[in-house]
Backbone bond lengths (Angstrom), bond angles and torsions (degrees), N, CA, C in turn:
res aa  C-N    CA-C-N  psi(-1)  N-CA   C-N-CA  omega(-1)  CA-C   N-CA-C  phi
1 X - - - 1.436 - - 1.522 108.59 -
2 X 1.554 120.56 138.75 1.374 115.41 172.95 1.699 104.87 -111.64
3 X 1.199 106.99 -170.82 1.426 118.55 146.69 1.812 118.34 -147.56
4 X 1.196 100.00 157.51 1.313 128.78 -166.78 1.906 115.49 -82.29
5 X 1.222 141.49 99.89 1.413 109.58 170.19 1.575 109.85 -102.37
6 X 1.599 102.57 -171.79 1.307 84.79 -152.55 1.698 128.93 -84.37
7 X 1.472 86.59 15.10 1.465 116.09 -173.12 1.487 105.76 -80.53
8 X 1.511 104.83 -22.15 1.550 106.47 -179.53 1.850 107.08 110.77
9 X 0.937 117.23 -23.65 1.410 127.00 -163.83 1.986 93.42 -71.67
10 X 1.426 108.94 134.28 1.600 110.84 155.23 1.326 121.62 -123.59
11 X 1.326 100.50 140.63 1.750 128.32 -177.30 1.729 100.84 -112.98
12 X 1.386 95.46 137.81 1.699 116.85 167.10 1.730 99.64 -55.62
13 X 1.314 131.34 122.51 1.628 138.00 139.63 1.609 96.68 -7.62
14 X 1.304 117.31 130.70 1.830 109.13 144.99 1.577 132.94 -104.04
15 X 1.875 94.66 4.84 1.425 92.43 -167.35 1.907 97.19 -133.45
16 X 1.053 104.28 39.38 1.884 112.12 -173.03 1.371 85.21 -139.71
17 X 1.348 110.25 116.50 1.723 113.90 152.11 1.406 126.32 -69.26
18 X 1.181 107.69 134.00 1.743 134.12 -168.57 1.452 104.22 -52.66
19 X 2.062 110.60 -16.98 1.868 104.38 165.90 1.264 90.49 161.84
20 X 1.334 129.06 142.21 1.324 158.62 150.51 1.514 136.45 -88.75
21 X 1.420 110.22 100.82 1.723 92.94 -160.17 2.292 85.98 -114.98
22 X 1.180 86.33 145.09 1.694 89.33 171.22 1.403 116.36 -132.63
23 X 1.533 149.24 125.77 1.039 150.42 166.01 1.621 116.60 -106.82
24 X 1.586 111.48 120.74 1.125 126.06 -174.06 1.565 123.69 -108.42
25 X 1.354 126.03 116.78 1.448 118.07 178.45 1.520 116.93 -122.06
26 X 1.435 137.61 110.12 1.060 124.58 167.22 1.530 112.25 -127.46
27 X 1.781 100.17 -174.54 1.495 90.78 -160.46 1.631 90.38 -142.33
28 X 1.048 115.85 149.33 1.541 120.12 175.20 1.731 123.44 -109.51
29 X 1.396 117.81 134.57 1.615 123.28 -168.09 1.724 89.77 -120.20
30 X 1.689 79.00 162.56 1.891 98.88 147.50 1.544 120.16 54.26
31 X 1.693 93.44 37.19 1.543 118.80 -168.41 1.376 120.39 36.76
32 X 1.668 86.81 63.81 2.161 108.10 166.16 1.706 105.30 79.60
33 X 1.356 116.71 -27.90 1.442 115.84 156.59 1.533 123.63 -14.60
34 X 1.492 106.08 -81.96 1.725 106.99 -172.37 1.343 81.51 -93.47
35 X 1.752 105.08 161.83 1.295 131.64 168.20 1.818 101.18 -131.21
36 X 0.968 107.53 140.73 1.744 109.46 178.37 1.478 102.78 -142.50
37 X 1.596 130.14 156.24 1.140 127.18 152.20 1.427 98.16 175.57
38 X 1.199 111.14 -167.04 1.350 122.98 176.09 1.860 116.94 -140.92
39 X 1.374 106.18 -177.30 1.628 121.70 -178.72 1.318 109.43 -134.23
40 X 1.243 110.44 160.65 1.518 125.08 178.92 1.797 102.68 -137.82
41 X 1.327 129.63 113.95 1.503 122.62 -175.84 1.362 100.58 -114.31
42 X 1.240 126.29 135.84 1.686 117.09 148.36 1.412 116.28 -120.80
43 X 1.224 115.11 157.60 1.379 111.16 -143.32 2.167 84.61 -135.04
44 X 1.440 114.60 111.94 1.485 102.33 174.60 1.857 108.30 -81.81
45 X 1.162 127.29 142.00 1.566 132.96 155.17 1.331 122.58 -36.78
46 X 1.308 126.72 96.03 1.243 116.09 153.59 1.449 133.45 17.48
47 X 1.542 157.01 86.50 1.094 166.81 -117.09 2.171 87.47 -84.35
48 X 1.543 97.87 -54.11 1.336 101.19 177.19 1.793 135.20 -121.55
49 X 1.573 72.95 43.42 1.733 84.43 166.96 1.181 103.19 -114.61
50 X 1.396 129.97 128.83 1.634 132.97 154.23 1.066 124.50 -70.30
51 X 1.340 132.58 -15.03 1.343 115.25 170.45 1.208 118.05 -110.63
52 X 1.592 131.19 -7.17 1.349 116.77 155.17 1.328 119.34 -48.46
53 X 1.635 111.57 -175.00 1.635 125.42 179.82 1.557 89.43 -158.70
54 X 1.309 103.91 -177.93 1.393 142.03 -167.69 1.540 97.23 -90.08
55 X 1.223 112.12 127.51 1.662 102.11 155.51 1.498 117.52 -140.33
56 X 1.331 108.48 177.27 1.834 105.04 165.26 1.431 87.75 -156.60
57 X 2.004 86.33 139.49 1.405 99.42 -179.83 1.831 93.92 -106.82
58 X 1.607 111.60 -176.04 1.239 124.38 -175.12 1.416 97.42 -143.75
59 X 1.604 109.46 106.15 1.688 85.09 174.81 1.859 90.52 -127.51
60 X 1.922 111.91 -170.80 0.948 146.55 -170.76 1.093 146.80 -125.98
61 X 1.509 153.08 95.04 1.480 144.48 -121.16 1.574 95.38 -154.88
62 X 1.587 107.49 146.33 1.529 108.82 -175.76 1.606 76.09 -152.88
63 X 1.039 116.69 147.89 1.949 137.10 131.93 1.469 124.71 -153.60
64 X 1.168 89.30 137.85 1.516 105.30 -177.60 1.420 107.19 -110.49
65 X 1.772 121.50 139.38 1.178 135.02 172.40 1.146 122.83 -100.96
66 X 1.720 121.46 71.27 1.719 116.92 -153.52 1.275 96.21 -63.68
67 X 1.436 123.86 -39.91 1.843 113.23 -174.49 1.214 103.62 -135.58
68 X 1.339 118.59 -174.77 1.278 129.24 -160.52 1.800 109.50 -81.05
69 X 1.614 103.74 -29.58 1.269 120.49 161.91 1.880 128.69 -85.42
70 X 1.303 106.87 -26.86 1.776 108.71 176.86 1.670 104.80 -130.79
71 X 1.222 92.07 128.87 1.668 143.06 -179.36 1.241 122.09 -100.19
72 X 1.549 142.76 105.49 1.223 145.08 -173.76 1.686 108.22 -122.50
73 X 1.510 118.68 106.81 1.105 125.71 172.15 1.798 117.28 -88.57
74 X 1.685 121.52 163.09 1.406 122.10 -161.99 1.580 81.32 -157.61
75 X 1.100 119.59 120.51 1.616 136.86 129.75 1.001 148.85 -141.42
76 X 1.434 127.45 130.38 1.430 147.22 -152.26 1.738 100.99 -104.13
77 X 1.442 123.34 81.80 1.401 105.60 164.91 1.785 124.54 -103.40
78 X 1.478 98.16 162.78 1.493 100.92 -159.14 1.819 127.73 66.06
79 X 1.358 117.51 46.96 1.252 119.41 -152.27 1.644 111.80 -61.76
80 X 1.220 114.75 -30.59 1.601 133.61 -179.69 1.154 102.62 -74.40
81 X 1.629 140.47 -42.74 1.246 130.43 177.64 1.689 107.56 93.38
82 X 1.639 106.05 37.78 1.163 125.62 -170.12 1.995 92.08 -71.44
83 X 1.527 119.81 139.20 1.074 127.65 133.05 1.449 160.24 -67.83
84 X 0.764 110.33 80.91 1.679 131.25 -138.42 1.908 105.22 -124.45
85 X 1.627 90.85 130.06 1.678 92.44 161.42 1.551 115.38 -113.87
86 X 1.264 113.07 133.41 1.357 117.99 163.19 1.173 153.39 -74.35
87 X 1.920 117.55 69.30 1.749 110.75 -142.34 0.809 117.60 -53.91
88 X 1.544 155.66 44.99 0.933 161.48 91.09 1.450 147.73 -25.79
89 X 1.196 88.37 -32.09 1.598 117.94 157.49 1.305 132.26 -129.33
90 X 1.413 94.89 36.71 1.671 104.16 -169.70 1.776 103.25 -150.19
91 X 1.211 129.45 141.23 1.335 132.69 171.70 1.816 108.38 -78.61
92 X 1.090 91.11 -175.12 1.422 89.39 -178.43 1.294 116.72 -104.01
93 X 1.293 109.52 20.96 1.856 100.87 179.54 1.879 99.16 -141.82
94 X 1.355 118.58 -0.05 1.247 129.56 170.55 1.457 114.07 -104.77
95 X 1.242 109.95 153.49 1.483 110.80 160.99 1.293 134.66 -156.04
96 X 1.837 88.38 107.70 1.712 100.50 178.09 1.799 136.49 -98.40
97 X 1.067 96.65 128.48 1.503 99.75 -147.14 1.689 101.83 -90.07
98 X 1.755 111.50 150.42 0.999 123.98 -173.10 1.395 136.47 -63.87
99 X 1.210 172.46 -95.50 1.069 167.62 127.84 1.751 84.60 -131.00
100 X 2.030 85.17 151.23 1.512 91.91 -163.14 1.992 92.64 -101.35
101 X 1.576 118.44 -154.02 1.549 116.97 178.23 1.595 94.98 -29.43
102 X 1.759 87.05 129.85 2.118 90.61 164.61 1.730 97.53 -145.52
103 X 0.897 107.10 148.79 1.345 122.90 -158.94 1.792 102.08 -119.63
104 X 1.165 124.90 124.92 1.379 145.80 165.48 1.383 155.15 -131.08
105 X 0.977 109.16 103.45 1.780 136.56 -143.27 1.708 91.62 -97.45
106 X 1.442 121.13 136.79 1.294 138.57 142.69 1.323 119.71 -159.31
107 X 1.428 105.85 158.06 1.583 122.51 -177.42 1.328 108.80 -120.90
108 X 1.144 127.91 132.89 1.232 134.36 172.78 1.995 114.67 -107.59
109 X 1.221 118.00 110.46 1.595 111.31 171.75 1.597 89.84 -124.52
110 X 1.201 94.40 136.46 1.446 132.60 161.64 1.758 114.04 -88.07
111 X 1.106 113.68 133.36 1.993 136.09 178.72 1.157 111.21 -120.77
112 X 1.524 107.23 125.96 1.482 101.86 -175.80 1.476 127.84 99.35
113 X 1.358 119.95 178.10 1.351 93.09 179.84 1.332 98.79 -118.79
Protein backbone atom coordinates (compact mmCIF):
# COMPACT_ATOMS: atom_id res chain seq x y z
CA UNK A 1 0.00 0.00 0.00
CA UNK A 2 1.32 3.58 -0.69
CA UNK A 3 0.14 6.97 -0.11
CA UNK A 4 -0.12 9.97 -2.15
CA UNK A 5 0.72 13.72 -0.88
CA UNK A 6 -0.52 16.44 -2.31
CA UNK A 7 2.49 17.31 -4.13
CA UNK A 8 2.04 14.11 -6.01
CA UNK A 9 5.05 12.31 -4.56
CA UNK A 10 4.38 8.38 -3.17
CA UNK A 11 5.81 6.74 -0.09
CA UNK A 12 5.37 2.96 1.01
CA UNK A 13 2.68 2.93 4.36
CA UNK A 14 5.07 2.29 7.51
CA UNK A 15 2.46 1.19 9.77
CA UNK A 16 -0.01 -1.32 7.43
CA UNK A 17 1.44 -4.73 6.84
CA UNK A 18 2.24 -5.74 3.24
CA UNK A 19 -0.55 -8.95 4.25
CA UNK A 20 -1.88 -11.01 6.95
CA UNK A 21 -2.77 -14.56 6.39
CA UNK A 22 -4.35 -16.63 9.56
CA UNK A 23 -5.30 -20.35 9.64
CA UNK A 24 -7.65 -21.64 12.24
CA UNK A 25 -8.46 -25.27 13.38
CA UNK A 26 -10.58 -26.32 16.20
CA UNK A 27 -12.46 -29.17 17.37
CA UNK A 28 -15.47 -29.60 19.61
CA UNK A 29 -16.08 -32.39 22.71
CA UNK A 30 -18.62 -33.32 25.36
CA UNK A 31 -21.66 -32.49 23.18
CA UNK A 32 -20.40 -28.82 21.90
CA UNK A 33 -19.47 -28.10 25.62
CA UNK A 34 -15.56 -27.69 25.30
CA UNK A 35 -14.28 -26.03 22.23
CA UNK A 36 -10.35 -26.33 21.71
CA UNK A 37 -8.14 -25.44 18.76
CA UNK A 38 -5.58 -23.35 17.69
CA UNK A 39 -4.20 -20.41 15.03
CA UNK A 40 -1.42 -19.87 12.85
CA UNK A 41 -0.94 -15.79 11.89
CA UNK A 42 1.68 -14.36 9.60
CA UNK A 43 2.12 -11.02 9.63
CA UNK A 44 4.15 -9.39 6.18
CA UNK A 45 6.55 -6.04 7.09
CA UNK A 46 5.47 -2.96 6.15
CA UNK A 47 6.52 -2.28 2.35
CA UNK A 48 8.22 1.00 4.01
CA UNK A 49 9.35 0.32 7.28
CA UNK A 50 13.02 -0.80 7.68
CA UNK A 51 13.05 -2.04 10.74
CA UNK A 52 10.15 -4.23 10.90
CA UNK A 53 10.31 -8.08 9.80
CA UNK A 54 8.01 -10.79 8.99
CA UNK A 55 6.59 -12.83 11.70
CA UNK A 56 4.16 -15.75 12.59
CA UNK A 57 2.68 -16.22 15.76
CA UNK A 58 1.10 -19.70 17.04
CA UNK A 59 -1.45 -19.28 19.52
CA UNK A 60 -4.18 -21.45 21.63
CA UNK A 61 -7.88 -21.18 22.77
CA UNK A 62 -10.11 -23.57 24.90
CA UNK A 63 -13.77 -22.70 26.43
CA UNK A 64 -15.93 -24.63 28.05
CA UNK A 65 -19.75 -23.97 28.66
CA UNK A 66 -20.34 -25.98 32.01
CA UNK A 67 -24.01 -24.47 32.06
CA UNK A 68 -26.20 -22.61 30.24
CA UNK A 69 -25.34 -19.64 32.61
CA UNK A 70 -21.18 -20.07 33.29
CA UNK A 71 -18.61 -19.85 30.59
CA UNK A 72 -14.85 -20.38 31.10
CA UNK A 73 -12.50 -19.03 28.44
CA UNK A 74 -8.37 -20.15 27.95
CA UNK A 75 -5.88 -18.41 25.66
CA UNK A 76 -2.41 -18.98 24.99
CA UNK A 77 -1.05 -16.25 22.52
CA UNK A 78 2.35 -16.28 20.91
CA UNK A 79 3.05 -19.88 22.07
CA UNK A 80 6.86 -20.04 20.80
CA UNK A 81 7.68 -16.77 22.39
CA UNK A 82 8.38 -15.32 18.97
CA UNK A 83 9.93 -11.66 19.08
CA UNK A 84 8.10 -9.59 17.07
CA UNK A 85 7.14 -5.82 16.49
CA UNK A 86 3.84 -4.75 15.48
CA UNK A 87 3.97 -1.68 12.93
CA UNK A 88 1.24 -0.64 14.23
CA UNK A 89 2.53 0.29 17.23
CA UNK A 90 5.78 1.11 16.24
CA UNK A 91 7.29 4.08 14.01
CA UNK A 92 9.55 3.41 11.52
CA UNK A 93 12.85 4.22 12.93
CA UNK A 94 12.11 2.81 16.61
CA UNK A 95 11.54 -0.46 17.85
CA UNK A 96 9.07 -1.56 20.31
CA UNK A 97 8.68 -4.98 20.87
CA UNK A 98 5.63 -7.10 21.61
CA UNK A 99 4.91 -9.00 24.65
CA UNK A 100 6.26 -12.50 24.46
CA UNK A 101 3.84 -16.12 25.57
CA UNK A 102 0.74 -14.33 27.47
CA UNK A 103 -1.75 -16.31 28.87
CA UNK A 104 -5.61 -15.31 29.36
CA UNK A 105 -8.14 -16.54 31.66
CA UNK A 106 -11.95 -15.46 31.84
CA UNK A 107 -15.21 -16.60 33.18
CA UNK A 108 -18.28 -15.54 32.11
CA UNK A 109 -21.67 -16.16 34.58
CA UNK A 110 -24.75 -14.91 33.51
CA UNK A 111 -27.88 -13.71 36.38
CA UNK A 112 -31.13 -13.90 35.59
CA UNK A 113 -32.81 -15.13 32.89
Amino acid sequence: MATISYEGERADLVTVPSSQVTAQLGFRFLEDKLTVGGEVQYNGKPKGNAVAKDYTLVNAYASYQATDNFKVDFRADNLFDVKYTNPLNASATSVIYEPGVTLKLAATMRFGG
